[in-house]
N, C-alpha and C positions, 0 to 999 in steps of 0.2 A: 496015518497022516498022508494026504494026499502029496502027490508028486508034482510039483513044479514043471511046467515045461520051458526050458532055455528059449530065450527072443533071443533070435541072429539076425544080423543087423541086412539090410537089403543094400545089396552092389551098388554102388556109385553109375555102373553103365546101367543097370534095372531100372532104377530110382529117374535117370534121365528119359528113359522111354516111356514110364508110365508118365512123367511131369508133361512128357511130349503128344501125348496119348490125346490127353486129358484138353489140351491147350486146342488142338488141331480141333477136336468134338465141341469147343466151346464157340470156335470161330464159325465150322460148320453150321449149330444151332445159329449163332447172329446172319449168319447171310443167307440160306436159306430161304428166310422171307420174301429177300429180296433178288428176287432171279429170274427179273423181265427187263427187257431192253425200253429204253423209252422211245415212244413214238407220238406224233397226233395228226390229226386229218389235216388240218387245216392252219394257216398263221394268216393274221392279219394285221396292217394299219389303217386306226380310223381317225379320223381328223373331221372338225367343222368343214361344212359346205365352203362358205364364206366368213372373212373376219373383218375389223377395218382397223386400220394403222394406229397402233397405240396399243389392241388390246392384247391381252394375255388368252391363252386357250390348250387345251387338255387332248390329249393324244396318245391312243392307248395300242397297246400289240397284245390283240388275244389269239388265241389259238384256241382247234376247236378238236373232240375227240380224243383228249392227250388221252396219256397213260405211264404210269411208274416215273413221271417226269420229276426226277431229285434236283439236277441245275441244268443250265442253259447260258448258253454265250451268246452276245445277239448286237447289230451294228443297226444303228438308224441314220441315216443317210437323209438332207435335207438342204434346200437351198439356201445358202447364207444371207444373200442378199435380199432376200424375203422375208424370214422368218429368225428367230435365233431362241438358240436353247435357254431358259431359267435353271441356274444351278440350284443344285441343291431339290429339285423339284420332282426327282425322279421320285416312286411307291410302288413296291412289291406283293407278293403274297405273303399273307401272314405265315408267320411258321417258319421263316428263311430272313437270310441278309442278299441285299442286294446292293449293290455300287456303279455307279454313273462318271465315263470318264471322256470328256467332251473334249470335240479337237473345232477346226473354225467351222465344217461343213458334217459332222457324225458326231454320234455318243454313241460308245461302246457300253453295253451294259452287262453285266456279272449278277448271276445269281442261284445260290445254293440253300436248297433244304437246309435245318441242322440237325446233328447228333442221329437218333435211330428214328426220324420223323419220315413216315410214308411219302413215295413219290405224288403227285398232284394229280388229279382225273378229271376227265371232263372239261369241259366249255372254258376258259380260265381268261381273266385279264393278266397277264403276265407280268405288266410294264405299263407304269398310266407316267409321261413328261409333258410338261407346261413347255409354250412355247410363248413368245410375243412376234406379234407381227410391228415389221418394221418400214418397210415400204411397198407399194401396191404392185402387184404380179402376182405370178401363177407359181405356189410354190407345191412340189413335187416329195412325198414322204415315201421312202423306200426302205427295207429290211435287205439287203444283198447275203449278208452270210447271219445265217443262224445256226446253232450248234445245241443240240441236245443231250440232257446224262442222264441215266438211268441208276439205280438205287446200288446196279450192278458194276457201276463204274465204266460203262462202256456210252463211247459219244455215236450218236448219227446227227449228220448234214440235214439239212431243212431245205430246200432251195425254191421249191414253190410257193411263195410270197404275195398275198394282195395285196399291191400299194394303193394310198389314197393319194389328192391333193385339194388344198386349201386353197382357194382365191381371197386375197389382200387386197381390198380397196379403200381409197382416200377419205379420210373424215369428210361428211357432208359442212359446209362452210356454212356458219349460224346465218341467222336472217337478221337484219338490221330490224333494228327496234325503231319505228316512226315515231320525230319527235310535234309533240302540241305547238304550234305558233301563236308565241306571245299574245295576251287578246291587250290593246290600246284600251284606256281609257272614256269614257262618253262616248264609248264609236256607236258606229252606224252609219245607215245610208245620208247622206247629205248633210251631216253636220260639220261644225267647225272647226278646225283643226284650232291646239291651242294659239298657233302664229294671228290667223284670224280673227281670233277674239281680243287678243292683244292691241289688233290692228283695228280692231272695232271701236274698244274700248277707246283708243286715243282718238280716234275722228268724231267718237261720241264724246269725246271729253273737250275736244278742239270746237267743234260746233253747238256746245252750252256756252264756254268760255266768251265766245262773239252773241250771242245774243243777249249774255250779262251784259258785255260793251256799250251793245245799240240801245241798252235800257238805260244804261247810267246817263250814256249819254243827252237824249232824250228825255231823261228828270233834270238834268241842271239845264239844257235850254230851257225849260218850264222854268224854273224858278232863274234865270236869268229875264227873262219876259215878265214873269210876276212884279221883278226888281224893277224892271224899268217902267211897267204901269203903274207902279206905287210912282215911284217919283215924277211922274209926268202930273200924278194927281194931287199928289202935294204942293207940286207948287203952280198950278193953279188954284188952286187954295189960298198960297201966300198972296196973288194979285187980286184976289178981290179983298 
C-alpha cells in the first residue's frame, strides 16, 4: 500500500512573498509595452483664411510626427472680441475622452487614451473647435501651453507652437430690388389725360346744346311767319 505524503501547510510570511512575486511580474508584463516618452515634431493651429460676421467655422490643432502620445493638456487662446467659442463643439480622437473648459478669451482642453489603448502616431488632428465670428477684425488663434503624456505616465512641455489667424469681415449689404413704375392707362405720347376728355366731353356737350337752340329757334320763327302769311291771305279772301 502506497505511503501518503503529509501537505504542510505554506507560512503565512512565504505565501506573502510569492502572492508579491506574482503581482509585481503581472504589473511588469502590463507596462512593458509601454515604455516611450511621448513626443511630436510639430503642433499646430489652423483656421480659415477669412470668415464674415455671423458665421460659424472649424479650427483644428494637429500635430505632426507624434509618438506614444496617451493624453495631452492644451490651452487655445483667442480673441474675444472677434470671435467666440461654440460649446459643446469641441471632437477628439477616437479611442479617448476628451473635455472642453472655456473661460471669456481660452478653452482648456483635456484628453486621455482609455484603459490598455496604444499611445497615437503620426500626423494626428488632436482637437477640431467651432468658433463663430462675431465682429470684423483680425483675430489671432494661439496654443501658449501644451502638455504631453506618454503611455509611461511621464509629461513633456510643447512650446513651439504654429499659430494661425482669421480675418472677420462685415456682411456684404443686399442690393435693392428695382421696383416697375405703375404703367397709366391709354398712355402714350400725346394723348389725353382722363381730366381732358372730361373737359372735352362737356365743351362738346355745351356746343350741341346751342346749336339745338339756334334750330329750335329758327323753326318757330318759320312757322310764326307761315302763321302770319296764312292770315294776311285769308282775309283778303274775306274782302273780296
Amino acid at each position: 500500500m502506497p505511503r501518503s505524503t503529509p501537505i504542510h501547510p505554506v507560512p503565512r510570511r512565504r505565501l506573502a512573498t510569492i502572492t508579491t512575486s506574482v503581482l509585481v511580474g503581472l504589473a511588469a508584463l502590463t507596462i512593458a509595452p509601454a515604455a516611450y516618452a511621448a513626443s511630436v515634431t510639430a503642433v499646430a493651429v489652423a483656421a480659415p483664411a477669412d470668415v464674415t460676421v455671423g458665421d460659424n467655422f472649424a479650427v483644428t490643432v494637429t500635430v505632426a510626427g507624434s509618438a506614444d502620445l496617451f493624453a495631452y493638456e492644451a490651452e487655445v487662446e483667442f480673441d474675444e472680441s472677434v470671435i467666440t467659442f461654440v460649446p459643446d463643439s469641441d471632437e477628439y480622437p477616437d479611442g479617448g475622452f476628451g473635455a472642453a473648459a472655456a473661460s471669456t478669451d481660452s478653452v482648456a482642453l483635456t484628453y486621455t487614451r482609455l484603459g490598455s489603448s496604444p499611445g497615437l502616431a503620426g500626423d494626428l488632428i488632436i482637437a477640431t473647435l467651432e468658433f463663430t465670428a462675431v465682429a470684423e477684425g483680425d483675430a489671432a488663434l494661439s496654443v501658449p501651453t501644451l502638455t504631453l503624456v506618454g503611455t509611461d505616465g511621464v509629461a513633456t512641455a510643447f512650446t513651439d507652437v504654429t499659430v494661425d489667424a482669421v480675418m472677420v469681415a462685415e456682411p456684404t449689404p443686399p442690393t435693392p430690388t428695382p421696383t416697375t413704375p405703375p404703367v397709366t392707362e391709354g398712355g402714350g405720347g400725346g394723348g389725353n389725360s382722363p381730366t381732358d376728355k372730361i373737359d372735352g366731353d362737356l365743351a362738346s356737350t355745351g356746343g350741341s346744346t346751342e346749336m339745338v337752340g339756334v334750330l329750335i329757334g329758327a323753326a318757330l320763327a318759320a312757322i310764326a311767319a307761315g302763321v302770319v302769311l296764312f292770315a294776311r291771305r285769308a282775309r283778303k279772301g274775306a274782302v273780296r
